[in-house]
VEXDREN-2710 file (C-alpha; in Angstrom, 1 decimal):
% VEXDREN-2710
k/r/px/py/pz
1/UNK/25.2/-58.6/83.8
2/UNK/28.6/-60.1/85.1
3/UNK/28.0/-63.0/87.0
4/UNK/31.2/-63.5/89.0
5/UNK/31.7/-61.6/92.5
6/UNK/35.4/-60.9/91.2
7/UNK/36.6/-59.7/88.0
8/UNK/40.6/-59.8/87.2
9/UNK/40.7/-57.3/83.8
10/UNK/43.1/-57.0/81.7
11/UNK/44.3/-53.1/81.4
12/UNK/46.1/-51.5/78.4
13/UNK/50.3/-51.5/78.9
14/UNK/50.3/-48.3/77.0
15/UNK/48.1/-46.9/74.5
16/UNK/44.2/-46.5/75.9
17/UNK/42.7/-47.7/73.2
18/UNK/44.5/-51.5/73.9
19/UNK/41.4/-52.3/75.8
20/UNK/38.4/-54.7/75.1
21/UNK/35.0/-54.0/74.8
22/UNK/34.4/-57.0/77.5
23/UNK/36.9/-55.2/80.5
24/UNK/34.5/-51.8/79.9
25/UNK/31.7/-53.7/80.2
26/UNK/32.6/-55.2/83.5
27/UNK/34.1/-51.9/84.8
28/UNK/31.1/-50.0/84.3
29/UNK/29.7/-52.8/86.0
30/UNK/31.2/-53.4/89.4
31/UNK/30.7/-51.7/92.3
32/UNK/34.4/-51.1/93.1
33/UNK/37.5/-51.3/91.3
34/UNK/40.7/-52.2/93.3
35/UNK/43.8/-51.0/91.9
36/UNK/47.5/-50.2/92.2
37/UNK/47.3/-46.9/91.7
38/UNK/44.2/-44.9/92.0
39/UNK/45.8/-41.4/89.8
40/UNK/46.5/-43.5/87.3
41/UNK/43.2/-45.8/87.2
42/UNK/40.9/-42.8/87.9
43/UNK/42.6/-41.6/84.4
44/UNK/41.8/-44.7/82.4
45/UNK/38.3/-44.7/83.5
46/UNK/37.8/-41.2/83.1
47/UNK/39.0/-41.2/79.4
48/UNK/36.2/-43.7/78.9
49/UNK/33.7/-41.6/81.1
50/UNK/33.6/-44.3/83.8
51/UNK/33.0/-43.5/87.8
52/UNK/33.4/-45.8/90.2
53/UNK/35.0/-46.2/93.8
54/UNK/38.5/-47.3/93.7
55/UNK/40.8/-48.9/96.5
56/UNK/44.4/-49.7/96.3
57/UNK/45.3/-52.9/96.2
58/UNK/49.5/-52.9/96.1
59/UNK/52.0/-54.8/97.0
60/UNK/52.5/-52.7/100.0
61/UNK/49.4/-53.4/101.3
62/UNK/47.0/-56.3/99.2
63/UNK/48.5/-58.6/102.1
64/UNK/45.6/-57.4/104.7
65/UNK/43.4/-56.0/102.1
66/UNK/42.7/-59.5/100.2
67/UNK/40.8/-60.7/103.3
68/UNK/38.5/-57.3/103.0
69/UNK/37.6/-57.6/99.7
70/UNK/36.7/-61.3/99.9
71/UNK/34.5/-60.5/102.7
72/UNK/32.8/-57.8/100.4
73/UNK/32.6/-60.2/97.4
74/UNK/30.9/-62.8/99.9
75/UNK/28.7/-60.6/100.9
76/UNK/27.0/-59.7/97.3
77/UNK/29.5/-56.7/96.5
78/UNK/30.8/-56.7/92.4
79/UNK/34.8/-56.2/92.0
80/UNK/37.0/-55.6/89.6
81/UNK/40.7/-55.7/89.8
82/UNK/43.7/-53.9/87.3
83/UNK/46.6/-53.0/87.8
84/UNK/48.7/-50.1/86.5
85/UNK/49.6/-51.7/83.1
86/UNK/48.7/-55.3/82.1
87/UNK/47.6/-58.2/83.9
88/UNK/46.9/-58.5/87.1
89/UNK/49.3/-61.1/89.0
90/UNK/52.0/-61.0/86.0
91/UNK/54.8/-59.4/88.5
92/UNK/52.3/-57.2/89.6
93/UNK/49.4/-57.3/93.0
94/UNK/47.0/-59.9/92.2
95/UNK/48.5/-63.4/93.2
96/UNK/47.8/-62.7/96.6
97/UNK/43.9/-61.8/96.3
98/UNK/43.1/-64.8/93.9
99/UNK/44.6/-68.1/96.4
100/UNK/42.6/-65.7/99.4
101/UNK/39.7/-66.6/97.3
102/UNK/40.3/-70.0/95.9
103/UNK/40.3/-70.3/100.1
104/UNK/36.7/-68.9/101.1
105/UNK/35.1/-70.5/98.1
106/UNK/34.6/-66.9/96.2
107/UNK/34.3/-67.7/92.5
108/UNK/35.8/-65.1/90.4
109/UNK/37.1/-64.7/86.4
110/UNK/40.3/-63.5/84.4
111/UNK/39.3/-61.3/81.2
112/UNK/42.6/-61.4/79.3
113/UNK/44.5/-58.1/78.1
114/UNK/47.4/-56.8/76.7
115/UNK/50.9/-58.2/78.4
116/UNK/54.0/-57.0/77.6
117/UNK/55.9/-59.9/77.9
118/UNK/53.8/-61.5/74.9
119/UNK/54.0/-58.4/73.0
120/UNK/58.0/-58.2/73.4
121/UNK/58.6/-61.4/72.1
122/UNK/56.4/-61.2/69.3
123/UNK/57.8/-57.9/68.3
124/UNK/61.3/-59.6/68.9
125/UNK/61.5/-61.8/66.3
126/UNK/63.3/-63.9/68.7
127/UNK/62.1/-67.6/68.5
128/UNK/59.1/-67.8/70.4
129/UNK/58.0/-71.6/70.4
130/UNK/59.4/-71.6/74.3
131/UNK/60.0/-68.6/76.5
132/UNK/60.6/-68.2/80.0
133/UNK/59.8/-65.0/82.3
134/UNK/61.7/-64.4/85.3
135/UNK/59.6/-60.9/86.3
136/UNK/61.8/-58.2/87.4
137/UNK/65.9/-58.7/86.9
138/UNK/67.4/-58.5/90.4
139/UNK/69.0/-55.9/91.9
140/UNK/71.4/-57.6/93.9
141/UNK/74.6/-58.3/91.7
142/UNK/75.4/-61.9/92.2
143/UNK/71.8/-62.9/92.0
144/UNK/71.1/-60.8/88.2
145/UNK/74.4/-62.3/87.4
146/UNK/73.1/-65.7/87.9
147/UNK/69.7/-64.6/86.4
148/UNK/71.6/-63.7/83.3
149/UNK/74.2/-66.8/82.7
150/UNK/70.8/-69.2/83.4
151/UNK/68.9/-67.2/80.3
152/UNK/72.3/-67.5/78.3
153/UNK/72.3/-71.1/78.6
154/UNK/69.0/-71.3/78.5
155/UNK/67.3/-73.4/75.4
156/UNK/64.7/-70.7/75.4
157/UNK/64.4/-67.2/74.9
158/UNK/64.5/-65.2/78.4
159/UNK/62.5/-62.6/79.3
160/UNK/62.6/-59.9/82.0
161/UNK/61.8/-56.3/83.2
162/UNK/64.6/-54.1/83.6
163/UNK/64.6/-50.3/85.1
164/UNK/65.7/-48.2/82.6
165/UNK/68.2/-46.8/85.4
166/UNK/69.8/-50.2/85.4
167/UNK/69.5/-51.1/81.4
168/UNK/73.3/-50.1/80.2
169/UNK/74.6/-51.6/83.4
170/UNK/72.7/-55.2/82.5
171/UNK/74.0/-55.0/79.0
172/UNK/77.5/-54.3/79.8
173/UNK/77.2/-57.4/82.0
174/UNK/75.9/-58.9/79.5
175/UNK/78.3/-58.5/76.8
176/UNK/81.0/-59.3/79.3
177/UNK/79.7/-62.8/79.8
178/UNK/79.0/-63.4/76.0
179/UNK/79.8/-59.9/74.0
180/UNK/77.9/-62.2/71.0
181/UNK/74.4/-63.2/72.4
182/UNK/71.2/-62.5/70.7
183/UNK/69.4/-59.4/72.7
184/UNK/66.7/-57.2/72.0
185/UNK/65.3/-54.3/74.8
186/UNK/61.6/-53.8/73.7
187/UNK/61.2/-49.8/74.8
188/UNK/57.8/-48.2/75.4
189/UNK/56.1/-50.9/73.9
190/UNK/52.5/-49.6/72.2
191/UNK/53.5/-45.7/73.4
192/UNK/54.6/-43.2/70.8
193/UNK/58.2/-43.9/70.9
194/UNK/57.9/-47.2/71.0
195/UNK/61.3/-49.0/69.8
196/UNK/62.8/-52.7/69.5
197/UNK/66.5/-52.0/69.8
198/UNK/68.4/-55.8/68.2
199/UNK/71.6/-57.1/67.8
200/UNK/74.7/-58.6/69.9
201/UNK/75.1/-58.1/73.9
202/UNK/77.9/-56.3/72.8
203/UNK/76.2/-53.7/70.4
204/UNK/73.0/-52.7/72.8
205/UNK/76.0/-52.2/75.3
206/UNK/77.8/-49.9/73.2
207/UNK/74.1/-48.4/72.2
208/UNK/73.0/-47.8/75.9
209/UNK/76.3/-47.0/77.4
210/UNK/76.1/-43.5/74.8
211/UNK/72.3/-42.9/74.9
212/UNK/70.3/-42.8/77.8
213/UNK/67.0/-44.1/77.2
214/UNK/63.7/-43.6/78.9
215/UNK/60.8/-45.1/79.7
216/UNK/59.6/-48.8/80.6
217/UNK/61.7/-51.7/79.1
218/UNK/61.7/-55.6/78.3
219/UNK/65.1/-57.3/78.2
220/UNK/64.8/-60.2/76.0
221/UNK/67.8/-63.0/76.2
222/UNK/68.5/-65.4/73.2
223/UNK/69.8/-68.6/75.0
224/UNK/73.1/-70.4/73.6
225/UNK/71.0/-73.8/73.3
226/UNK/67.6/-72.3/71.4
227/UNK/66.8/-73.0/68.5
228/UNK/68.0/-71.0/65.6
229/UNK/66.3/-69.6/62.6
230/UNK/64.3/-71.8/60.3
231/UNK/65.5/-74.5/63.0
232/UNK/62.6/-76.5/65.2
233/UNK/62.9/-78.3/68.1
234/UNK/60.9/-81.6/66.6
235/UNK/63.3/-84.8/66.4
END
């Protein structure tokens, strides 16, 4: 039997089978499973012939609905919380719901899952002894071009999520600030068409700019100051 009144499971990014046999365990557990979409978790449970009640927890609304489920939790109920793809919290709803209950006391777990961000930068091959995340590129254009000159003179690789709307756009900006840094765009990582995409700012431009590709991506930034290969940062 799970023992905590909150469970935070870690949900395949991709393929349904990217799942432990822990986070079915607790899902056929719980009494509820809060969500960010219930189409799409009401599909991952039903491949693995799972019922349960579902309530969305999004960004739109976990705000107001973090003080419900607490209340729930407090009062004997068994939750689990997913998100779409991933971690929960990890640029998606779940940040807010864990401080409301770090602030009424309610004890609650993390099961850890597939991420894509770990998964791009292994499949990379981009040194990964130090990495930062920055979430979601943004939209505005002075702010990503600030996002992007910080990763290039990073001493770290740099990782975001970028809208595959907005991909050949980032690149081109990209290559205009330094047409030779180290990129890779991780595409549909664990899916069937799965694809790292390497080389120079200024080849991915040229790539994207006469292809349009699909599907969810990870922009990964070599920075000018990281370490090279077969290089290590020990003194």
């Amino acid at each position: 039997m799970i023992s905590y009144p909150v469970s935070f499971v870690g949900v395949p990014i991709g393929n349904r089978e990217d799942i432990t046999r822990r986070a079915l365990a607790v899902l056929e557990e719980v009494d509820c499973v809060c969500c960010e979409d219930t189409r799409n978790t009401g599909r991952l449970l039903a491949y693995y012939g799972i019922s349960k009640p579902l309530i969305s927890l999004h960004e739109h609304n976990e705000r107001e609905r973090c003080a419900a489920v607490a209340q729930r939790a407090m009062a004997g109920e068994k939750f689990a919380v997913v998100t779409d793809a991933g971690m929960p919290g990890v640029s998606d709803p779940g940040y807010r719901l864990v401080r409301e209950l770090q602030e009424r006391g309610v004890e609650y777990t993390v099961l850890p899952g597939p991420c894509a961000v770990v998964t791009a930068l292994v499949g990379s091959g981009m040194p990964s002894d130090a990495f930062f995340f920055g979430g979601f590129l943004p939209v505005k254009t002075g702010k990503r071009r600030r996002a992007l000159e910080k990763a290039l003179n990073a001493n770290c690789t740099s990782i975001f999520y970028e809208s595959p709307f907005r991909i050949a756009a980032t690149l081109a900006e990209l290559a205009e600030l330094r047409a030779d840094a180290r990129v890779c765009v991780a595409r549909e990582l664990t899916k069937m068409h799965e694809t790292y995409h390497r080389g120079t700012a200024i080849e991915l431009s040229a790539d994207f700019s006469a292809k349009k590709y699909k599907g969810e991506m990870v922009l990964l930034i070599g920075g000018e100051n990281a370490p090279r290969e077969h290089e290590t940062t020990e003194s």
